[in-house]
C-alpha positions in Angstrom: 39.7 -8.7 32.8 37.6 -8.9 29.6 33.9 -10.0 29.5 33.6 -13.4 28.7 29.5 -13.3 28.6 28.4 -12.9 24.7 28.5 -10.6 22.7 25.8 -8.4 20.8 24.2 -10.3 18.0 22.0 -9.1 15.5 18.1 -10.4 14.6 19.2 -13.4 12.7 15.6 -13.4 10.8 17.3 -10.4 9.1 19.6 -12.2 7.1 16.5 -14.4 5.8 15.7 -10.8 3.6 16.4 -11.8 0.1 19.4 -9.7 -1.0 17.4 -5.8 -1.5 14.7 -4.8 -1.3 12.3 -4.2 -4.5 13.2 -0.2 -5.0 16.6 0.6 -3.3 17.2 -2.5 -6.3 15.9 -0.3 -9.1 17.5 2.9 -8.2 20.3 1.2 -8.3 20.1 0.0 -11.8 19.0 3.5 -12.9 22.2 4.6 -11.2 24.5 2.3 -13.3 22.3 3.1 -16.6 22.7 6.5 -15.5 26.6 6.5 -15.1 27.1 4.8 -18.4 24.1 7.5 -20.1 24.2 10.5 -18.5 22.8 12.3 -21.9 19.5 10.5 -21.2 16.2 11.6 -19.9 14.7 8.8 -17.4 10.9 8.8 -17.1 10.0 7.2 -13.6 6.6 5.0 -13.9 7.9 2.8 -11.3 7.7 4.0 -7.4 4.2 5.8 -7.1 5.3 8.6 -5.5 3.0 11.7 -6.4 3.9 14.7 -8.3 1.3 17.1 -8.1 1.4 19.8 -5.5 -0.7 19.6 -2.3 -4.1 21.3 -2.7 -4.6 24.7 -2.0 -7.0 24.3 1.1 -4.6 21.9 2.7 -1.6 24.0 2.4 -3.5 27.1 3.8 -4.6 25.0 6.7 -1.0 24.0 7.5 -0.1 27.7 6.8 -2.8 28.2 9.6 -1.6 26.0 11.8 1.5 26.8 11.9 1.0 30.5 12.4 -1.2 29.0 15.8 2.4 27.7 16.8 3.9 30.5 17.1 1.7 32.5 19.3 1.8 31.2 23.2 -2.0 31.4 23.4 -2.4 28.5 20.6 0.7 26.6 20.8 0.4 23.0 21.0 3.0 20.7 22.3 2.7 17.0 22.5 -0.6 15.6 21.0 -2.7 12.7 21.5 -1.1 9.9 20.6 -4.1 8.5 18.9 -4.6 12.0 16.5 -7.2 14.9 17.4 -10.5 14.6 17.5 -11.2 17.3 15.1 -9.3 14.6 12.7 -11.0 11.5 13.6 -14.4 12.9 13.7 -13.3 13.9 10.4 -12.8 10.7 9.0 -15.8 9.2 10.7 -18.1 10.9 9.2 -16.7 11.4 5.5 -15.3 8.2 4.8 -17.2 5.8 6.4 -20.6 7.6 7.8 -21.2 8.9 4.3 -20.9 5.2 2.9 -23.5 4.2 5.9 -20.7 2.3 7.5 -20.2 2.8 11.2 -16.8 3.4 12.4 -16.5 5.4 16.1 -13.7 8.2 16.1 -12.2 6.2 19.0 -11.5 3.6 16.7 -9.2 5.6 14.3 -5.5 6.1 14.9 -4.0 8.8 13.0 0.0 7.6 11.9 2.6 8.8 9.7 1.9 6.3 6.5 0.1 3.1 6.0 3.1 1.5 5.3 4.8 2.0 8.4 1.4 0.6 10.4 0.7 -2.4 8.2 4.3 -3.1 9.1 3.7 -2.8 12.5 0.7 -4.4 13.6 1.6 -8.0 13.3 3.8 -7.0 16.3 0.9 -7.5 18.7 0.4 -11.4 17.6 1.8 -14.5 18.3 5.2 -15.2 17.1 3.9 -18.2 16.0 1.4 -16.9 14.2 0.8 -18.1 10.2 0.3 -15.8 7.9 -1.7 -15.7 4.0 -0.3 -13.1 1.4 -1.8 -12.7 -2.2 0.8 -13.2 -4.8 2.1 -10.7 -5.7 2.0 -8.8 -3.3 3.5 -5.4 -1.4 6.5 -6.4 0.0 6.2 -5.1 3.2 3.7 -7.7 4.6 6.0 -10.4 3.7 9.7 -8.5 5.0 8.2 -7.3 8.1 6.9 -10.8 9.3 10.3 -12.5 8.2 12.0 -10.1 10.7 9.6 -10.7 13.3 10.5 -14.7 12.5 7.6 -16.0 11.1 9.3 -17.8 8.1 11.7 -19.9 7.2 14.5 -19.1 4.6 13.5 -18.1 1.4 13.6 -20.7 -1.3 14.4 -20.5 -5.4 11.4 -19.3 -6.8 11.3 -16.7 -3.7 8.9 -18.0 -1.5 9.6 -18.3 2.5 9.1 -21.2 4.2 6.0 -21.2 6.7 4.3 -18.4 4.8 0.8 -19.4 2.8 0.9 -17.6 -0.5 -1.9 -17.6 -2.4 -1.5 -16.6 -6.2 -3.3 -14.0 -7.6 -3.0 -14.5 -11.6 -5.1 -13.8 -15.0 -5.9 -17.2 -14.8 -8.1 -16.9 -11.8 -8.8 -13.5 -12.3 -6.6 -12.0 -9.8 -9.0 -13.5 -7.2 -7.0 -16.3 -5.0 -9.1 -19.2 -3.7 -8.9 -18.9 0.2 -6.1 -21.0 1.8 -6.3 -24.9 2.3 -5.0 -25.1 5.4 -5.3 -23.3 8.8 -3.9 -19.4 9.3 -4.5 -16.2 11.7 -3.0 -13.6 9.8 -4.5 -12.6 6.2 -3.4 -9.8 4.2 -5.9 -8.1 1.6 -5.2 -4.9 -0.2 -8.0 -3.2 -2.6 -7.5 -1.9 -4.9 -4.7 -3.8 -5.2 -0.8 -3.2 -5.2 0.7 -4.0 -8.0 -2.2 -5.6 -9.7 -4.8 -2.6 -10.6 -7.9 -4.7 -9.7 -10.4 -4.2 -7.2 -12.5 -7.0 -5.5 -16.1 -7.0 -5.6 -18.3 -6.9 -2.3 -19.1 -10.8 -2.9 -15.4 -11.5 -2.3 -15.1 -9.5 0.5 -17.6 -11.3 1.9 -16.4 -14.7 1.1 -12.9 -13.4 3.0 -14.9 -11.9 5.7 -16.4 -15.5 5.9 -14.0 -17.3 6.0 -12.2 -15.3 8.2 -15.0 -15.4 11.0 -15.3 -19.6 10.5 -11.4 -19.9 11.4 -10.7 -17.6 13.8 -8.5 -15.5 11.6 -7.6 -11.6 11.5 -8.0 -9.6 7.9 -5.3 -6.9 7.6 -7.0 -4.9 4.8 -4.9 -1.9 3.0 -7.7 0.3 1.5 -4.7 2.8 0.9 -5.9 3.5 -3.2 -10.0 3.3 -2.1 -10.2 7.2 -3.4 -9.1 5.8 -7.2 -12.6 3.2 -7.1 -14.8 4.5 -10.3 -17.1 2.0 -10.1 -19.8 3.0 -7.4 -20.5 -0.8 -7.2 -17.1 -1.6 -5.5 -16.6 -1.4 -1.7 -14.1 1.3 -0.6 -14.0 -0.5 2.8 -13.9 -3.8 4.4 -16.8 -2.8 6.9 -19.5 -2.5 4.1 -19.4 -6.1 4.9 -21.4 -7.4 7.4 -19.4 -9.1 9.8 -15.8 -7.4 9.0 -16.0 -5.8 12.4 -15.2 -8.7 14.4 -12.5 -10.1 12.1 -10.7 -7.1 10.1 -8.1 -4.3 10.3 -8.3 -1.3 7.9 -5.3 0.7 6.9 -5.9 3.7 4.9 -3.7 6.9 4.0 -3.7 10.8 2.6 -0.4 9.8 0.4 -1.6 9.2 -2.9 -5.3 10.8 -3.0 -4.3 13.8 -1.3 -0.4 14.5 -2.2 0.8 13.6 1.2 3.9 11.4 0.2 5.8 13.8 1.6 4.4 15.3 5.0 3.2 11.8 5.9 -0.6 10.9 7.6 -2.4 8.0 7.7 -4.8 6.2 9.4 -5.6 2.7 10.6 -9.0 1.4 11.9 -9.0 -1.3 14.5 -13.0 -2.0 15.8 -13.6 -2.7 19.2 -15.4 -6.2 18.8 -12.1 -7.0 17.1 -10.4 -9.8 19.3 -8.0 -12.7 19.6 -6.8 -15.8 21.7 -4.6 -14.5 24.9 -2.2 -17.5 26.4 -5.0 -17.9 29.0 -7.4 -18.9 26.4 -9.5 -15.6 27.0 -10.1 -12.9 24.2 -8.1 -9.9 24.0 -9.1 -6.8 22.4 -7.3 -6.1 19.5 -7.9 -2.0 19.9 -6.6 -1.6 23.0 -3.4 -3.7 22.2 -3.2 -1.9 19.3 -3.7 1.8 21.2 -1.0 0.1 23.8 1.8 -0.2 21.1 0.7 3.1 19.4 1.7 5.3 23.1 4.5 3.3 23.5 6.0 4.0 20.2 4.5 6.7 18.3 4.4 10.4 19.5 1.5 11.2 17.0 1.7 13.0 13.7 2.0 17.0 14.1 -0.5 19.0 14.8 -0.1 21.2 11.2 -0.3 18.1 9.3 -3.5 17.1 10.9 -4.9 20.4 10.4 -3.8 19.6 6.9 -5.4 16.5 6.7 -9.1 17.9 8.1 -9.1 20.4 5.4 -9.4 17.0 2.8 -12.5 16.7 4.1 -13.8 20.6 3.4 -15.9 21.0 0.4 -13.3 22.7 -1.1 -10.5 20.3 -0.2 -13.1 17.5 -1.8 -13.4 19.0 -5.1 -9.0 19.4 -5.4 -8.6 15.8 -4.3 -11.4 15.0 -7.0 -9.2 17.2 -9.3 -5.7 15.2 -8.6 -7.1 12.1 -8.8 -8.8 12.8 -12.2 -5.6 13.6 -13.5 -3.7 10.2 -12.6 -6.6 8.0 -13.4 -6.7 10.0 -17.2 -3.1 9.3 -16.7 -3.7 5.7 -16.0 -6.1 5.6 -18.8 -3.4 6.6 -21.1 -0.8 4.4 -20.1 -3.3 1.1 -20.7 -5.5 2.0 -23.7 -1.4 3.2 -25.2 0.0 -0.3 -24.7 -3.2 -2.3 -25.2 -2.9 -0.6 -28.8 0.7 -1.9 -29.1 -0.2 -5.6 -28.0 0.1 -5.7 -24.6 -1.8 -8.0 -22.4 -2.5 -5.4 -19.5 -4.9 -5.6 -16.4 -5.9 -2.8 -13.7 -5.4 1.0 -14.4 -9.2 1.6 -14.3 -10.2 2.0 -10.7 -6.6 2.3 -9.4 -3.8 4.3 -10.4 -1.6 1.1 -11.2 -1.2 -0.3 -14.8 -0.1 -4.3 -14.1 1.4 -5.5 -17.8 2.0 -8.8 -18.9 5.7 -8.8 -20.3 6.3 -10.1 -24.0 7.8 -12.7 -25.4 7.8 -14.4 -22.4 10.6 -11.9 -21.0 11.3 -12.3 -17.2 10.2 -8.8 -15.6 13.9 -7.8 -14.7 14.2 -8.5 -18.4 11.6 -6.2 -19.6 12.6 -3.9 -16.9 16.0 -3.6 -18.2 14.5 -3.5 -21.9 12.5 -0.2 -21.3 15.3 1.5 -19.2 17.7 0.8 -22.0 15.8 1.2 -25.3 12.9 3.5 -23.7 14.9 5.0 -21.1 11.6 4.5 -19.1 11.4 3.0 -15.4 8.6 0.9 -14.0 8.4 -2.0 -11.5 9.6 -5.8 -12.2 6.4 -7.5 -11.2 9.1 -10.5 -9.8 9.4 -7.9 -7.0 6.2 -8.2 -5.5 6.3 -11.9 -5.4 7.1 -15.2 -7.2 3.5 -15.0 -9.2 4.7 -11.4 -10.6 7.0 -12.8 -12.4 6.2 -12.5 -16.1 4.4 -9.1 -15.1 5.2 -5.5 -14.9 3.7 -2.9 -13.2 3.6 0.9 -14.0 2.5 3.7 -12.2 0.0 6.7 -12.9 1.8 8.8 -10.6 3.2 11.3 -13.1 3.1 14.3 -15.1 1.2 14.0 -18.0 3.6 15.4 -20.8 6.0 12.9 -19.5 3.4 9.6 -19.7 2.9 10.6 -22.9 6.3 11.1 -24.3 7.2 7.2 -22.2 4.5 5.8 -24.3 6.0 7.6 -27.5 9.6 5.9 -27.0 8.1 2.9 -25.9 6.2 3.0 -29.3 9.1 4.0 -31.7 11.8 2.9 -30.4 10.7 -0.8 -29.8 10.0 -2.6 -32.0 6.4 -4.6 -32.7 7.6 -7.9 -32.6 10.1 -6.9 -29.4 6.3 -6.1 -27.9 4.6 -9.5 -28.6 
């Protein structure tokens, strides 16, 4: 007799997803351009993947490491979920210690990318929760909350119901006011993905503020912090007083280190950080967070965290000082080469991304499809990271240089001035 009860049925907050998601969309348009051009050389500027090898010191740690593995006496099986001391110590001291912030190692959880944990962590609130975005903004924060059902469906201009956006334009100098009505859940990320800016410790502390007066939680993606020229620009949240009891710090070894590939990351959740359990008592945030960390995650290997300590060597400092030299001269090129051509463009000075404002009043797609086909040049349709990128474009300094220079070259003879204004 068959089973009458129901069936299995998907997540229905899935099919809320607008129809891609931003990059599987462009490779798939490179694909087609490819299929039709197969003679032409693509220059990528659009994911910011790294291309430079990793450091020296890391890899001979890993090389290290590994050869520990294979001896009985210094194998290592499972880890602490949380990372390794030697790690977290590490990080303590180096990037928060040596800015005269206090962060505990205890407090530090060592994951495989900063995208995967600022996916994750809304998973420890309230379904119910409402949650702030900057617009534009990395897609992630907004996907992973539709999934989790905190929207409604996605309307025309591609905003979802039930989620506060708050645009972040050159009109209010890619500084959003603070929201008008009440939410918990705020996303910051400085220096900023797509935009190129950094905020300033005033409007930290006006978040932080704000923040503490409602109640609210700051999830704060300090991924790019290692690209910040400017010594007068906070690297972290917690070099605001206050940010302790309110914020969330997600940081990574991706883009200032080369680890896009072996994966290691970090996220920082204080121990004064609480909210509102359904009793109407506080709940620490760090252990809930530590809870859903052993349940899920295994920890990242033991090599790679090796890998990861040797950043921090004075050796290891002066080659990740090297790296990110090259992409910020990289970045420098990129802006001061299409400032000279007319182009309105924004960030690129203490962050590795270039944020351009499209001619002509082209859509991004638009300009997007422009520089594939005249330019043969890929970047990212600023419409991707949110309904206020529209009319933007963002390109990456993620590259080798020969290749930023000879995209700037096509983009300079083969289109036009007036195609460019």
């Amino acid at each position: 007799m068959l089973n009458s009860a129901p069936m299995a049925k998907i997540n229905t907050h899935y099919e809320k997803l607008k129809a891609g998601y931003l990059f599987p969309e462009i490779a798939r348009r490179v694909r087609e351009f490819s299929s039709l051009r197969p003679d032409a050389k693509i220059i990528r500027l659009g994911i910011g993947d790294v291309v430079l090898p990793l450091p020296k010191s890391t890899r001979e740690a890993m090389k290290k490491a590994v050869d520990e593995m294979a001896e009985a006496s210094t194998f290592r099986g499972y880890g602490p979920e949380q990372g390794y001391d030697f790690l977290r110590e590490a990080i303590a001291l180096h990037d928060f210690g040596a800015r005269g912030v206090k962060i505990h190692a205890d407090e530090i959880f060592i994951s495989d990318g900063s995208k995967c944990d600022s996916g994750n962590i809304q998973e420890i609130f309230d379904g119910a929760s409402r949650i702030a975005v900057t617009d534009p903004v990395y897609p992630v924060y907004v996907d992973t909350n539709v999934m989790a059902g905190r929207s409604g469906e996605v309307d025309s201009s591609g905003r979802y119901a039930g989620i506060v956006y708050m645009p972040s334009t050159a009109e209010n100098g890619f500084s959003p006011a603070l929201p008008q009505e009440k939410v918990d859940l705020i996303y910051l990320c400085s220096p900023n993905n797509p935009t190129g800016t950094v905020m300033t410790h005033e409007e930290l502390k006006r978040w932080v503020d704000y923040a503490r007066a409602q109640d609210a939680v700051i999830f704060f993606d300090a991924a790019y912090h290692a690209f910040i020229n400017n010594p007068e620009l906070p690297h972290s949240i917690y070099e605001v007083e206050g940010a302790r009891e309110v914020a969330v710090e997600f940081r990574s070894f991706s883009k200032n280190a080369g680890f896009t590939g072996i994966r290691c990351a970090f996220t920082v959740v204080p121990k004064e950080l609480t909210a509102l359990n359904r009793s109407g008592g506080r709940s620490s945030i760090h252990a809930l967070w530590n809870r859903r960390h052993c349940t899920k995650f295994n920890g990242v290997s033991y090599p790679v965290q090796r890998a990861a300590e040797a950043v921090y060597s004075a050796e290891g400092q002066r080659e990740v000082a090297e790296m990110i030299r090259y992409y910020m001269e990289n970045a420098r090129i990129i802006r001061e080469g299409l400032a000279a051509l007319g182009l309105k463009v924004y960030g690129g000075v203490d962050a590795p991304y270039v944020w351009v404002k499209t001619p002509q009043g082209l859509g991004s797609w638009e300009f997007f499809d422009l520089l594939l086909k005249e330019a043969h040049v890929v970047g990212t349709p600023g419409a991707g990271f949110g309904p206020s990128g529209e009319g933007y474009f963002r390109l990456s300094s993620f590259g080798f240089r020969e290749n930023i220079e000879e995209a700037l070259h096509r983009v300079k003879s083969r289109l036009s001035g007036a195609a460019l204004r």
